[in-house]
C-alpha positions as CSV (number, residue, x, y, z in Angstrom):
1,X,-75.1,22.0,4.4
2,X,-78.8,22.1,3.4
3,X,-81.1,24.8,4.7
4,X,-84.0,26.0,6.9
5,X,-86.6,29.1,6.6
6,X,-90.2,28.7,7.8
7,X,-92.3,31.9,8.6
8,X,-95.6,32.0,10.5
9,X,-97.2,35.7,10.6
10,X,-99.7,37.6,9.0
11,X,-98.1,37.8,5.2
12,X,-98.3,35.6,2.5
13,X,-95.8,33.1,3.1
14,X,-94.2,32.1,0.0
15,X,-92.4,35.3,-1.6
16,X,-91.1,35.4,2.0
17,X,-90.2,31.5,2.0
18,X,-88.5,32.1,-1.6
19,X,-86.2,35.2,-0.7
20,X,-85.1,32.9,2.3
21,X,-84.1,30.4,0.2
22,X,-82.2,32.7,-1.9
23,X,-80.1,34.2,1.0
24,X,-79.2,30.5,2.0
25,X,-78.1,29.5,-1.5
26,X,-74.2,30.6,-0.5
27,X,-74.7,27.3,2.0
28,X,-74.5,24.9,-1.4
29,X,-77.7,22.8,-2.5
30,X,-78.5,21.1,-5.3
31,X,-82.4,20.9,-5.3
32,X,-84.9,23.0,-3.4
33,X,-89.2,22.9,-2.1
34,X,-91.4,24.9,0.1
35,X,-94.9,23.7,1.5
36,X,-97.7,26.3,2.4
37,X,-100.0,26.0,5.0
38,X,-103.7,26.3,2.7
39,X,-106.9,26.2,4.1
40,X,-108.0,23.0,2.8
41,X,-104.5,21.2,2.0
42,X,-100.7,21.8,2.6
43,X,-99.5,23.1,-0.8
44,X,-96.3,21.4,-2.0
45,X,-93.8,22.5,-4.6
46,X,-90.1,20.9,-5.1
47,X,-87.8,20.4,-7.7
48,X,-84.0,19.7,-8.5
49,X,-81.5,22.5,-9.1
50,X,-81.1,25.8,-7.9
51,X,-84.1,28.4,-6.9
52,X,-84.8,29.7,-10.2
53,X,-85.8,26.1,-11.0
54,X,-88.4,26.3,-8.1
55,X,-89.5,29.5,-9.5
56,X,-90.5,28.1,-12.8
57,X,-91.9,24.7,-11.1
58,X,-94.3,27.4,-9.5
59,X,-95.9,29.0,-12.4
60,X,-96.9,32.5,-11.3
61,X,-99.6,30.4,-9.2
62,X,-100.7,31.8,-6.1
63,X,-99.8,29.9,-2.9
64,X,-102.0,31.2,-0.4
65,X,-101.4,31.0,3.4
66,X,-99.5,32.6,6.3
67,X,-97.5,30.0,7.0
68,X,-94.8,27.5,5.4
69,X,-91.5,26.2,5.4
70,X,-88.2,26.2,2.2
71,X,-85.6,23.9,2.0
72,X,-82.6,23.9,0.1
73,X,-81.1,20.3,0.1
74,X,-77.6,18.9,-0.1
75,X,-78.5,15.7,-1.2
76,X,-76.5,12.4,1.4
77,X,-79.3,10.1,1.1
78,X,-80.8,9.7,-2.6
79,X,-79.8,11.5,-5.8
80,X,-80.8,14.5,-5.7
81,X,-84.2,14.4,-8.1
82,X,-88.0,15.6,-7.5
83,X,-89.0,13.0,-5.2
84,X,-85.9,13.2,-2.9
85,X,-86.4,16.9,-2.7
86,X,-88.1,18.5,0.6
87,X,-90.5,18.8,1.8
88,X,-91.7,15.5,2.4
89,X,-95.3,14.8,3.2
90,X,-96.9,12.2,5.3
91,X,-98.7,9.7,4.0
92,X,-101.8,11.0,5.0
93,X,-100.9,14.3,3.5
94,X,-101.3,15.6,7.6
95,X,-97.8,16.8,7.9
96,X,-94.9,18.3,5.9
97,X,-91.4,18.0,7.0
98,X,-88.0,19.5,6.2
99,X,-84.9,17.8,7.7
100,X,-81.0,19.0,7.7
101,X,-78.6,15.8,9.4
102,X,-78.8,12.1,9.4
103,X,-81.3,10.3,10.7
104,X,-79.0,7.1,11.7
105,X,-82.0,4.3,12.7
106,X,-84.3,5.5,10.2
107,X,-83.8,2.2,8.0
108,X,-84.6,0.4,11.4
109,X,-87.8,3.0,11.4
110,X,-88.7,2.7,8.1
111,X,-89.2,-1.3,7.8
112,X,-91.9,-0.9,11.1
113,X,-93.6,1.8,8.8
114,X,-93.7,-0.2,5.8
115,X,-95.0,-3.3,7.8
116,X,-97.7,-1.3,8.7
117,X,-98.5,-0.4,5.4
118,X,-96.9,2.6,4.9
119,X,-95.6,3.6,1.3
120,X,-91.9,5.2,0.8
121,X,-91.8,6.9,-2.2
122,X,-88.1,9.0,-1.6
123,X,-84.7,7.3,-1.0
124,X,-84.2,10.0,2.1
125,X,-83.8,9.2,5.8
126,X,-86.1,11.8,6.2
127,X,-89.2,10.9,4.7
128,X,-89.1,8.4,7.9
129,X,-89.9,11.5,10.3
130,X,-93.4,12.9,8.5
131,X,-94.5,9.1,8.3
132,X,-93.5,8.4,12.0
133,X,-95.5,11.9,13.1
134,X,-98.5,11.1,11.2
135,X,-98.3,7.4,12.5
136,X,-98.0,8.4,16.0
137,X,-100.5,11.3,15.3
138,X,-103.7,10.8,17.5
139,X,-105.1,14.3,17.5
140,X,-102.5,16.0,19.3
141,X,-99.8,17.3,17.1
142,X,-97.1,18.4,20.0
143,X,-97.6,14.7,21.9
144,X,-96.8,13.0,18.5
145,X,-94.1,15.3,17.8
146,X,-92.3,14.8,20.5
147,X,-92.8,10.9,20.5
148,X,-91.1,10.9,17.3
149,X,-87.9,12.7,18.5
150,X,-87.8,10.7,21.0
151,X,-87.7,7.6,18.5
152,X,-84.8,9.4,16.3
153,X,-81.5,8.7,16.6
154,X,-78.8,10.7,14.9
155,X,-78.9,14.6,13.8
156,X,-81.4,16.5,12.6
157,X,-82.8,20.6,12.3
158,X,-86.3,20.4,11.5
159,X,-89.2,22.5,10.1
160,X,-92.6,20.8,10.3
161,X,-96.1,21.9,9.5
162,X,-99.5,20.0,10.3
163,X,-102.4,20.7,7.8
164,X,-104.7,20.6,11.2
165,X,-102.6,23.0,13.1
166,X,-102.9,26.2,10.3
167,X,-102.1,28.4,13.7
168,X,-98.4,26.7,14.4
169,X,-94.9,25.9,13.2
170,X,-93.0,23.6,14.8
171,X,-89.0,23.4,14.8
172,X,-86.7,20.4,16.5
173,X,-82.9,20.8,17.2
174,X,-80.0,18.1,18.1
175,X,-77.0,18.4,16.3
176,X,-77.9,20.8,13.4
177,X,-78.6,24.8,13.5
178,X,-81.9,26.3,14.2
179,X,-83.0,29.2,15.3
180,X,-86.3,31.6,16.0
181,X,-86.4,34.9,14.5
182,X,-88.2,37.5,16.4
183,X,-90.2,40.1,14.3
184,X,-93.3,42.7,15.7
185,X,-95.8,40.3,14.0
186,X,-94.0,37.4,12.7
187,X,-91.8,34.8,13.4
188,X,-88.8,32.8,11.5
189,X,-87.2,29.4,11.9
190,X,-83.7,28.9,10.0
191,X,-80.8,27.3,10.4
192,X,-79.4,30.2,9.1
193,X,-79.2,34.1,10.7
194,X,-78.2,35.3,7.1
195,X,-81.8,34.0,5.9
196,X,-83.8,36.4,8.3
197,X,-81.6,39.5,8.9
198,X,-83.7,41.1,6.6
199,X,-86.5,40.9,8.9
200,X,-85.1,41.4,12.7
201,X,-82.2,41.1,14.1
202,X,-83.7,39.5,17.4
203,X,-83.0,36.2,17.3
204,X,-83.3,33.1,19.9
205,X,-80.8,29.9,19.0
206,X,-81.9,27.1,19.9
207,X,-80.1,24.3,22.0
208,X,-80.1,20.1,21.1
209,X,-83.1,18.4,21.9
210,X,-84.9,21.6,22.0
211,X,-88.7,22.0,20.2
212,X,-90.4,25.2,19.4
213,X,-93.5,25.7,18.8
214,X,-94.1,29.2,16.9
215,X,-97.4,30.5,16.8
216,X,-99.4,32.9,14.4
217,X,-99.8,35.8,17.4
218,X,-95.9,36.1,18.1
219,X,-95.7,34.2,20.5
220,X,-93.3,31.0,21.2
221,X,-92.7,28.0,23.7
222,X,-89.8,26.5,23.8
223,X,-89.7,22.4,25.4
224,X,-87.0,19.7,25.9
225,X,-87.9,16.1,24.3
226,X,-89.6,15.6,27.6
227,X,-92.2,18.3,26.9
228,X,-90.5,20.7,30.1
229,X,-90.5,23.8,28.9
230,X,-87.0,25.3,28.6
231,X,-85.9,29.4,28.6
232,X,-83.8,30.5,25.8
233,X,-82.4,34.4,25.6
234,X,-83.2,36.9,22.6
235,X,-79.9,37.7,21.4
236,X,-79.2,40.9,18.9
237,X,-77.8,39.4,15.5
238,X,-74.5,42.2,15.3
239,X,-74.5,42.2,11.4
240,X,-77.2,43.5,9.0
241,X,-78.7,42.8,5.4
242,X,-75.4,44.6,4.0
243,X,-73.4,42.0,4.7
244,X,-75.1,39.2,3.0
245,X,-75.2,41.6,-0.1
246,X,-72.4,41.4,-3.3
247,X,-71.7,45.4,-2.4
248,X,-70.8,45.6,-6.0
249,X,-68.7,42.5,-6.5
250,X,-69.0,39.8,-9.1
251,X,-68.9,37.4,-6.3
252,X,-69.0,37.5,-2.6
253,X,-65.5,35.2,-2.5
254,X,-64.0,38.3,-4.6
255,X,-66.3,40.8,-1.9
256,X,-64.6,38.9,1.1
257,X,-60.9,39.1,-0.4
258,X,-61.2,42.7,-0.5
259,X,-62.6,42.6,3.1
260,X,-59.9,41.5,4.7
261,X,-58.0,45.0,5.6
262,X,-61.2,45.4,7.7
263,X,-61.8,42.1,8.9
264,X,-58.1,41.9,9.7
265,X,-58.7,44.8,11.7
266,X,-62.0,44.2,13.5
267,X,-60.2,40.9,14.4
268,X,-57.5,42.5,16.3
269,X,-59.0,45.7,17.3
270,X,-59.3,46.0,21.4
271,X,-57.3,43.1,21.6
272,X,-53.9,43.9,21.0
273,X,-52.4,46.0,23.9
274,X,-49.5,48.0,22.3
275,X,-47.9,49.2,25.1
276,X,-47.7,46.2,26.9
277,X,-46.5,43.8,24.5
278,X,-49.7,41.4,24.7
279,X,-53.1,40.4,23.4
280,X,-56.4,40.9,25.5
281,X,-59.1,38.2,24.7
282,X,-61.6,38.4,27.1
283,X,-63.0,35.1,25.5
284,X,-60.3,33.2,27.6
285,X,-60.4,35.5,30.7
286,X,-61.7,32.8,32.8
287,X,-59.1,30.0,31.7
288,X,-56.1,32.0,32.0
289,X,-55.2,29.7,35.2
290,X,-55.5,26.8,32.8
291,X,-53.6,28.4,30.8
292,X,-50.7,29.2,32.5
293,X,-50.3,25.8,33.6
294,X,-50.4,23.7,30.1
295,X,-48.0,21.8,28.5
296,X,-49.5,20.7,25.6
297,X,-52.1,22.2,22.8
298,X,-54.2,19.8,20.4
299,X,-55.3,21.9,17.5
300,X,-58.3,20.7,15.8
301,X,-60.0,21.5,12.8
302,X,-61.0,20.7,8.9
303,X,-60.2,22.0,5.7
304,X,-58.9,25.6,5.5
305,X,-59.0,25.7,9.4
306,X,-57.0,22.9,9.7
307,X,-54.3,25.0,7.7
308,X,-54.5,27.9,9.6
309,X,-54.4,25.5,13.1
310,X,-50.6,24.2,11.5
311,X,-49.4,28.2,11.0
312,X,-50.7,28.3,14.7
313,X,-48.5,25.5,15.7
314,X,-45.7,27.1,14.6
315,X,-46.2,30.4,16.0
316,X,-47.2,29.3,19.5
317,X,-44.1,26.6,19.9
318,X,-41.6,29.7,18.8
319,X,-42.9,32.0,21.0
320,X,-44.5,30.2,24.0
321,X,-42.1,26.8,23.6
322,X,-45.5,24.6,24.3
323,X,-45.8,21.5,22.3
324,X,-48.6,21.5,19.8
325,X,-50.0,19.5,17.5
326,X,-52.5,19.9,14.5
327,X,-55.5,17.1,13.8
328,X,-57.8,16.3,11.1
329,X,-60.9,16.7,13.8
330,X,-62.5,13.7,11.1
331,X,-60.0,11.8,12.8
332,X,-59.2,12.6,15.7
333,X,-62.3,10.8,17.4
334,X,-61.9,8.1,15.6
335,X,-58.6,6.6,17.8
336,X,-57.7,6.6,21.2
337,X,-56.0,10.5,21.5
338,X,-53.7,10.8,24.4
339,X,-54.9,13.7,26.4
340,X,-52.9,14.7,29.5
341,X,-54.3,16.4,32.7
342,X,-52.7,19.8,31.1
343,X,-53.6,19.6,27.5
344,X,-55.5,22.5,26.2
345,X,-58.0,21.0,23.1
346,X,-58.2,24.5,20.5
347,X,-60.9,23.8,18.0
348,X,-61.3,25.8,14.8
349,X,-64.9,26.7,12.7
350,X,-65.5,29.1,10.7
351,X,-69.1,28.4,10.9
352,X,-69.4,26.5,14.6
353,X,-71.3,24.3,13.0
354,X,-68.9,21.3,11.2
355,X,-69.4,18.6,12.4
356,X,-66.4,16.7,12.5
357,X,-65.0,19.8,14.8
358,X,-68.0,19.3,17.0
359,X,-67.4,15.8,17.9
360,X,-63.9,16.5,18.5
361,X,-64.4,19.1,21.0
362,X,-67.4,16.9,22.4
363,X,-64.5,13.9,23.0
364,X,-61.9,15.9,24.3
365,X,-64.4,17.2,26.8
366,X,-65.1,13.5,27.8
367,X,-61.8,12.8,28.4
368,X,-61.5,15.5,30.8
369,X,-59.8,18.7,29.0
370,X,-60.5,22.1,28.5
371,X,-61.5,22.8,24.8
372,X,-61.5,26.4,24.0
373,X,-63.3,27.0,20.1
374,X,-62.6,29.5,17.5
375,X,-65.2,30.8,15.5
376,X,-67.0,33.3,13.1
377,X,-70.8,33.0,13.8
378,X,-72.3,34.1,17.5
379,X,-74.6,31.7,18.8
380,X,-73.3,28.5,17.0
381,X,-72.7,25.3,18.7
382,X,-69.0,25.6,18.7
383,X,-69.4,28.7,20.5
384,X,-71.9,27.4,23.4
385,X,-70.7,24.4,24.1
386,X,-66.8,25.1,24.7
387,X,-65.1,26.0,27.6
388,X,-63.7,29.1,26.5
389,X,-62.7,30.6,22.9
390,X,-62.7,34.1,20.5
391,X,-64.8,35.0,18.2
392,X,-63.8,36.3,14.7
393,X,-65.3,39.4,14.5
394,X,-65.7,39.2,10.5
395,X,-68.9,39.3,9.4
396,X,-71.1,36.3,7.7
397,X,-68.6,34.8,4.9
398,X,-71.2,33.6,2.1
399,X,-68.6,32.6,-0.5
400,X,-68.0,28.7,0.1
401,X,-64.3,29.0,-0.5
402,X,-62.8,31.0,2.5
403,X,-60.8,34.0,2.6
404,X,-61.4,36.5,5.3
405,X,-61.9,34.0,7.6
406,X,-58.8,32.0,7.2
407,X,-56.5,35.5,7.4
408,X,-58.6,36.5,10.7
409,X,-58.2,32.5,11.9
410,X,-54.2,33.6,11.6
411,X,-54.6,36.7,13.2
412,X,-56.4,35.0,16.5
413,X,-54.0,32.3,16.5
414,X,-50.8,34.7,16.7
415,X,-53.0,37.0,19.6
416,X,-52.8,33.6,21.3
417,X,-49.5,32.5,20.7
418,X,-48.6,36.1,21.6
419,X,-50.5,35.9,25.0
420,X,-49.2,32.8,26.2
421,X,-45.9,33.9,25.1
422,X,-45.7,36.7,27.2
423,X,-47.0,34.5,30.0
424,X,-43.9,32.5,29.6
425,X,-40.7,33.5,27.6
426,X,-41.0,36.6,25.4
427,X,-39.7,39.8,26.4
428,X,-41.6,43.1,26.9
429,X,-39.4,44.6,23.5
430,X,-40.4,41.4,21.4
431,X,-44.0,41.5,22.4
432,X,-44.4,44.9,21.6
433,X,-42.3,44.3,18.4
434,X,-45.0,41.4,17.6
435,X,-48.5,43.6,18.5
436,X,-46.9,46.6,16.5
437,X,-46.6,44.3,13.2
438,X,-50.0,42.9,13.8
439,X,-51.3,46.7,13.7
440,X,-49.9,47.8,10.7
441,X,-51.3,44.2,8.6
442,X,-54.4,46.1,7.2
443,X,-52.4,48.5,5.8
444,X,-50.3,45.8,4.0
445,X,-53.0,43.7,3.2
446,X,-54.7,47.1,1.4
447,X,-51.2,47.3,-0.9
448,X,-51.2,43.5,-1.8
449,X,-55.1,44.5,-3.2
450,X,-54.0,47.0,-5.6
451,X,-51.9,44.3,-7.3
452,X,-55.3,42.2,-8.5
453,X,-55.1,43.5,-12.1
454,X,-51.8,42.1,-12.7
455,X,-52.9,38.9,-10.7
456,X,-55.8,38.4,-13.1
457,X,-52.9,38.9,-16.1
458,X,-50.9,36.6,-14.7
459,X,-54.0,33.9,-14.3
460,X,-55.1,34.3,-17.6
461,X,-51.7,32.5,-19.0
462,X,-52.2,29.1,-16.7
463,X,-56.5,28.7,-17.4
464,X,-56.1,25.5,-19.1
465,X,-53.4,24.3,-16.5
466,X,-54.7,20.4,-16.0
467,X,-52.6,20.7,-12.6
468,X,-50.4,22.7,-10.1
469,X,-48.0,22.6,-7.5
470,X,-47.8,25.0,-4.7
471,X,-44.4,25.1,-2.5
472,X,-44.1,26.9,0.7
473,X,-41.1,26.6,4.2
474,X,-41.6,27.1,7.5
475,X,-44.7,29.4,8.4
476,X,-45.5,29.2,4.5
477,X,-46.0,25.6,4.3
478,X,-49.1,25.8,5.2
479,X,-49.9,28.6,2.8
480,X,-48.9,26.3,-0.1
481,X,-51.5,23.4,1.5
482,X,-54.5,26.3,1.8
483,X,-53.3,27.8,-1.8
484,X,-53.6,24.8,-3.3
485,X,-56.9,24.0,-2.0
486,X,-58.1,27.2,-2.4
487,X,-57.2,26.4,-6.4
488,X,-59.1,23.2,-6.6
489,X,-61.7,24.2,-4.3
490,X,-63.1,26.7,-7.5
491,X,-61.1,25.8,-10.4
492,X,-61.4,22.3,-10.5
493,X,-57.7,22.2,-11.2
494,X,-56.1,19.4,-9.2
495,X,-53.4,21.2,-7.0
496,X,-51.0,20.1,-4.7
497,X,-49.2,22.1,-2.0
498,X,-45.9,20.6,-0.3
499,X,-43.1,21.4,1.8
500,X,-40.5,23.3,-1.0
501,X,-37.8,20.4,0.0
502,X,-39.9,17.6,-0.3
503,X,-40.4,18.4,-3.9
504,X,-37.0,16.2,-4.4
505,X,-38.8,13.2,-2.6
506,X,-41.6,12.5,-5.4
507,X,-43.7,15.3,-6.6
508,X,-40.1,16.5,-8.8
509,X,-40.8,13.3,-11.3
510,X,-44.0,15.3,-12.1
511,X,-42.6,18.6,-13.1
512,X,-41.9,19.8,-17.1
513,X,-42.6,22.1,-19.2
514,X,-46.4,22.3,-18.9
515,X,-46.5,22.0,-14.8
516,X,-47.5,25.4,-12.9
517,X,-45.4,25.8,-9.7
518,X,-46.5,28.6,-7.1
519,X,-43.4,28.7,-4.8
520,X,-44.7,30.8,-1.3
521,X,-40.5,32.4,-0.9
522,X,-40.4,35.9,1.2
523,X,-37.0,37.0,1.5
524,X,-36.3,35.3,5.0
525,X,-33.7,32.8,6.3
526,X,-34.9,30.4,4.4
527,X,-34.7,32.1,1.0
528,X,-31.6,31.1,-0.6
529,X,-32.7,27.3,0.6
530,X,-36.1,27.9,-1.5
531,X,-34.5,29.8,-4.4
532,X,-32.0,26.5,-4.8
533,X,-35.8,24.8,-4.7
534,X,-36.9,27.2,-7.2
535,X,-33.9,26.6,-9.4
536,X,-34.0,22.7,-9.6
537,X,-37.5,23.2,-10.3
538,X,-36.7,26.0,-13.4
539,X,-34.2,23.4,-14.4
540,X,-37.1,20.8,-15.7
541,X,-38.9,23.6,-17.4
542,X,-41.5,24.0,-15.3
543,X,-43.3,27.7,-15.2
544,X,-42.5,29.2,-11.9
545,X,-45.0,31.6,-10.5
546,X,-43.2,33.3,-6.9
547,X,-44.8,35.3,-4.2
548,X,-41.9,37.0,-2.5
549,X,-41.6,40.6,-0.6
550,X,-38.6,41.3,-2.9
551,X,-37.4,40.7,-6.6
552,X,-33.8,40.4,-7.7
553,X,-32.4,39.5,-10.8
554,X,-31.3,36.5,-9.7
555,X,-34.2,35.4,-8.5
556,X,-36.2,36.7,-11.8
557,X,-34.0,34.4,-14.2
558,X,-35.8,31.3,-12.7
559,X,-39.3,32.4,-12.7
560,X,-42.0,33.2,-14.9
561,X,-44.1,35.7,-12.9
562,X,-42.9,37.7,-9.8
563,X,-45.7,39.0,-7.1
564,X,-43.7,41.1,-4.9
565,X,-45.4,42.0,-1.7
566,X,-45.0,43.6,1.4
567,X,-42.9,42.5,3.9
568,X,-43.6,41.6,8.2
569,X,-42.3,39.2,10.8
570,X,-42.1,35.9,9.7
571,X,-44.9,34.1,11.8
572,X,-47.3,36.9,10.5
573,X,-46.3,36.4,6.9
574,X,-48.8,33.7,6.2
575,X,-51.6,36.8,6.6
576,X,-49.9,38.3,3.5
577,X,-48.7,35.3,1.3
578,X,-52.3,33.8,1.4
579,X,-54.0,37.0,-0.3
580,X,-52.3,36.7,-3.7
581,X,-53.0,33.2,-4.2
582,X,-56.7,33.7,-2.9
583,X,-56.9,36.1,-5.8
584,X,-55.1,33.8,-8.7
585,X,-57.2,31.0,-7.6
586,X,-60.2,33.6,-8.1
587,X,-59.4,34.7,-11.4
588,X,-58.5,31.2,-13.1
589,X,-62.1,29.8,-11.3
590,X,-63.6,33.1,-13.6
591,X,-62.2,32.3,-16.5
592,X,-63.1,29.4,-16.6
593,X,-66.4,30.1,-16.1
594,X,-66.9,28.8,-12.5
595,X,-69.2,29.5,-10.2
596,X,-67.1,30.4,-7.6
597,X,-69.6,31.3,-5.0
598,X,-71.0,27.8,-5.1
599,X,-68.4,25.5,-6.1
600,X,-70.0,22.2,-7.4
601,X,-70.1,18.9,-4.6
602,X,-68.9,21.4,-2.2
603,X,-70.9,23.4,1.1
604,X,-70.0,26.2,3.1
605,X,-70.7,24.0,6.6
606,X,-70.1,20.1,6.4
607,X,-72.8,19.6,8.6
608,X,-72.7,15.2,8.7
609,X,-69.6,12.5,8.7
């Protein structure tokens, strides 16, 4: 996900632009520019790598003016070198753009250009949008504006700047993030709230097809592509500057591990009602008719989501016996999904914002059922534009690997499954059997923390591992799939996670004496089935690392390294199985000398196919 942050006010623009662009590395880039407005001539500076790079390209040189725009980019179209870096300025040197998205005709877009004589000099899609403005521009910047959006096809957040319009910034939403932040005497546009919580907390999102034009008194219109001017409510960001700051971590991922006792809890607090055996989510207040009436659940999501939508499955066919299934939302647009009159559509996003899980909810919409969202961020598109959902409650997760919001993804999913449970077949005793357990997690989650020394002992043995296994049953299945990723995510180890009885249909051939194998086994009904697992895997030498809630002799003569944790019901287990392997993948990444913040080819929000 590349980013945003323009400023128009009365201070000098770019130490403002350049902190912006700091607080949006966690997003992943791999090259980065900003343009300020100068009296006689917009002032461009852009380079490859990361922000201290840009620093450097800069000089100490002054870069007078009040008003700009940064970009960090994630490079789709072109390698990412100078020229393919934003911004990109028209050939008449009248405008400077940024772009996040695809522009999808802008090959179709650029040929007319060049025809008319028009030079490319980047391999971008958007270098087509500062060419098409300056091309249409006949003296009136909004007019030629708005005729280029109108000309685009595809997605795009956008951050423009006209050398003849010193007094204006101008931002252009469909498909992407973008928002206004509200100061006394200045104004910010970012596709990211993390970018200018350090300067208000007022913020106005902005919807697709919406244009703002910001202007050096405060002040701010809003239009449609059709120039009618559109309202748009100040919301209150409800984190500050603290959370987007290491608190005294190494890294944010290792910050947001040791979160999760609070984010656990903020996730369920008001929400679970003790004494009557339920969850409250006022999210879903108003489809609680549909509700009671469905008889079947799509679940759709990407990445670690998707993994905590298959430990969701599980849950809500045991306790609410409604079918479910769990699909790639990359996918799922893609064929012709059978969606029934009943069929709830649940999609899963951390950030609201990927865009795979967007155009899932957008086609299950189309074919007529309700799709509810799950989310972290307030005011993303995920959030406005589905029928229902709950928020996370977490806080901003900057580290591009997630943690706390795959355990609080868990957490919402069992609140449902709970809910709609109750609704249908579990009893008053088991529900408040269920919301009791769900209570006391923080508290579990806080002893599984104290255990990170021996973790980082334990990774310090399997460092130079070329590749890993990860075996999980029933609810921990899917804590193998997101501990393996989690592994190759920041390692760069290639990992594997499987059902633990599937490893005798293929993956066993791989196994001896230099194969790592996490095996996900809490002492459950299924233990003695994974300990036989466990055994045919000891018996090809392999070195067994096992996450269980209690060690035996027997089960320490076939394994390596023993991570004993605590113990809950088995559908919430997955909430306290995950956090050890969060933290082994954490350590190897370290040792190894990873950055494992901002994991190479990888960004927090996949914001294009």
């Amino acid at each position: 996900m590349c980013g945003i942050i323009g400023y128009i006010g009365k201070k000098d623009a770019a130490p403002i632009l350049l902190k912006g662009l700091k607080d949006l590395e966690y997003l992943g880039y791999d090259s980065a520019g900003l343009v300020v407005h100068s009296p006689e001539a917009l002032q461009v500076v852009r380079t490859p790598g990361k922000i201290v790079e840009l620093e450097k390209a800069m000089g100490g040189k002054e870069y007078p003016g009040t008003m700009g725009v940064g970009h960090t980019r994630w490079a789709t179209h072109g390698e990412p070198n100078k020229v393919n870096t934003h911004p990109h300025l028209s050939f008449d040197g009248k405008f400077a753009v940024v772009h996040n998205g695809i522009i999808e005709n802008y090959m179709t877009l650029k040929n007319k250009l060049m025809q008319k004589g028009i030079e490319f000099k980047s391999d971008t899609d958007s270098e087509v949008v500062a060419h098409l403005i300056a091309h249409l521009y006949k003296g009136d910047v909004g007019k030629a504006v708005l005729q280029a959006l109108n000309m685009l096809q595809g997605a795009f957040g956008l951050g423009i700047v006209s050398l003849d319009n010193p007094e204006m910034l101008i931002g252009a939403r469909r498909g992407s993030p973008l928002l206004v932040g509200i100061a006394k005497d200045d104004l910010f546009l970012s596709s990211d709230v993390a970018a200018v919580i350090g300067h208000t907390s007022k913020v106005v999102y902005l919807d697709d097809n919406d244009v703002v034009f910001m202007r050096n008194d405060g002040s701010h219109r809003i239009v449609n592509l059709h120039s009618q001017e559109v309202q748009r409510e100040v919301e209150e960001v409800e984190f500050s500057v603290e959370h987007v700051e290491k608190g005294g971590f190494d890294h944010f991922m290792l910050k947001e591990i040791f979160e999760q006792p609070d984010s656990i809890r903020n996730c369920t607090r008001g929400r679970l009602l003790i004494n009557e055996g339920t969850a409250k989510l006022s999210g879903l207040a108003t489809n609680i008719k549909e509700l009671r009436s469905i008889d079947r659940i799509i679940i759709t999501a990407c990445g670690t989501s998707y993994y905590a939508g298959m430990v969701g499955e599980y849950m809500i066919e045991e306790l609410a016996g409604i079918p479910v299934e769990v699909e790639y939302a990359s996918e799922f647009r893609y064929r012709n999904p059978v969606i029934g009159p009943n069929t709830i559509v649940l999609a899963i996003s951390q950030s609201g914002e990927t865009a795979d899980t967007l155009a899932a909810l957008k086609e299950s919409q189309r074919r007529g059922a309700t799709a509810l969202g799950i989310c972290n961020v307030v005011g993303s598109t995920l959030a406005r534009e589905s029928d229902g959902g709950v928020y996370l409650h977490v806080g901003p997760e900057i580290g591009v690997a997630s943690t706390k919001a795959f355990t609080a993804q868990v957490s919402v999913l069992a609140m449902i499954a709970l809910l709609l449970g109750r609704m249908r077949r579990v009893s008053f005793e088991q529900g408040v059997e269920i919301a009791q357990a769900m209570q006391e997690l923080p508290a579990k989650v806080q002893e599984i923390l104290k255990l990170n020394d021996r973790i980082k002992d334990i990774a310090s043995r399997f460092t130079n591992a070329p590749n890993f296994l990860y075996l999980g049953r029933h609810y921990n299945y899917p804590v193998a799939m997101e501990g393996a990723l989690k592994l190759k995510e920041i390692s760069y180890i290639h990992a594997e996670g499987y059902p633990a009885a599937e490893i005798k249909h293929g993956p066993i051939a791989l196994i001896d004496e230099n194969m790592p194998v996490v095996v996900v086994a809490p002492k459950d009904a299924l233990f003695e089935k994974v300990l036989s697992n466990i055994q045919e895997i000891k018996a090809r030498k392999a070195r067994v690392i096992v996450v269980t809630t209690e060690a035996n002799e027997h089960l320490e003569q076939f394994t390596d390294e023993v991570i004993v944790i605590p113990s809950t019901l088995s559908m919430l287990m997955p909430i306290l199985t995950c956090i050890p392997l969060q933290l082994l993948a954490y350590h190897i990444a370290v040792l190894r000398g990873n950055n494992v913040d901002q994991p190479r080819n990888l960004t927090k929000s996949v914001m294009v196919e």
